[in-house]
C-alpha positions in Angstrom: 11.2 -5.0 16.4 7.8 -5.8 14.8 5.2 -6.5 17.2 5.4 -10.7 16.2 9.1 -10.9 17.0 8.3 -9.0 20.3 6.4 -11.8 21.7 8.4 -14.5 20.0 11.3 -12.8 22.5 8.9 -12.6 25.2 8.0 -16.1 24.7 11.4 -17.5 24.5 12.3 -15.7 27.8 8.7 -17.3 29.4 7.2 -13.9 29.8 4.1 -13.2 29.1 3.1 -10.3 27.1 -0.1 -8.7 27.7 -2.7 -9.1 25.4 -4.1 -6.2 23.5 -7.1 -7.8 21.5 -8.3 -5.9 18.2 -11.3 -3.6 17.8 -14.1 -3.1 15.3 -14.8 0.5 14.8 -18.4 0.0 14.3 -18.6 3.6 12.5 -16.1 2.6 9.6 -17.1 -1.1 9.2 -19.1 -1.9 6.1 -20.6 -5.3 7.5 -18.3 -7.0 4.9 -18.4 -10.1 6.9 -14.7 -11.5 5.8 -13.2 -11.7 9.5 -16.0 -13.9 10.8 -14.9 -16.7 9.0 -11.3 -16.7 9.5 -11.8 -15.9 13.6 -10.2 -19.6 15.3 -11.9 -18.8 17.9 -15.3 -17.1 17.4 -15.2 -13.5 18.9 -16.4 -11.8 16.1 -20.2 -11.8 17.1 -23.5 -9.5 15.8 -25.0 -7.7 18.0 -28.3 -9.1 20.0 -30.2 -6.4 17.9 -29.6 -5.9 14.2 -27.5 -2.5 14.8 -26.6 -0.3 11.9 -24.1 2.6 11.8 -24.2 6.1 10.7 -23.6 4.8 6.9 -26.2 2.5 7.0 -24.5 -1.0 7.7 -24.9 -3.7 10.1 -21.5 -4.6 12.1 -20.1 -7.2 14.3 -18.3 -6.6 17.2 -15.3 -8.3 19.1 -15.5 -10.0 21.5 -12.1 -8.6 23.9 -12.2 -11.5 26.5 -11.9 -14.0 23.6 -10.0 -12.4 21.2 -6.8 -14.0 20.9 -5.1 -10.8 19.1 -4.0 -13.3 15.9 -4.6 -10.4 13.2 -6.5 -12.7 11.1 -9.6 -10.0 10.9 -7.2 -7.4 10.5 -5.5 -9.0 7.2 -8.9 -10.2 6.0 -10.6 -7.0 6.4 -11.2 -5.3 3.3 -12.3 -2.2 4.6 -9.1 0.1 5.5 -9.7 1.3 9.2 -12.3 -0.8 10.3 -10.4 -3.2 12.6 -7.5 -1.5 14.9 -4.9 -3.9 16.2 -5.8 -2.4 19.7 -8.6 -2.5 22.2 -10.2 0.5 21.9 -13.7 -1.2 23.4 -15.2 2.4 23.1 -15.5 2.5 19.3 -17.2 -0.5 19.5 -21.2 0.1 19.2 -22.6 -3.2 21.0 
């Protein structure tokens, strides 16, 4: 069962599934800046300081208390790796 039908079941049978909110990996992401847009609710920040990785480019971060774990970032991403569809808060470099 894909992870969408899982808590379309769990829904349907009012439990509540707990939330795994998605994680930039700050080392692979390429600052692309395609899953800011396309965030409904805004947890894809920049850091307070201009950070940049070991390639050389600035990233954003998620925010894991907002995150809603839609997948929108995930499927807009254009960079293969650089957003998990779990919180893994220690790959993010904030």
């Amino acid at each position: 069962m894909s992870r969408l039908a899982n808590k379309e079941a769990n829904h349907s049978f009012g439990l509540k599934e707990k939330r795994m909110p998605y994680t930039i990996v700050s080392e692979i992401c390429e600052g692309a800046e395609d899953c800011i847009p396309v965030c409904p609710v805004d947890c894809i920040v920049w850091p307070a300081e201009e950070k940049k990785n070991a390639k050389g480019f600035k990233y954003p971060y998620i925010d894991m208390d907002t995150c809603i774990d839609c997948g929108a970032c995930l499927a807009a991403c254009p960079i293969e790796g650089a957003i998990l569809d779990e919180g893994k808060p220690e790959l993010q470099l904030v």
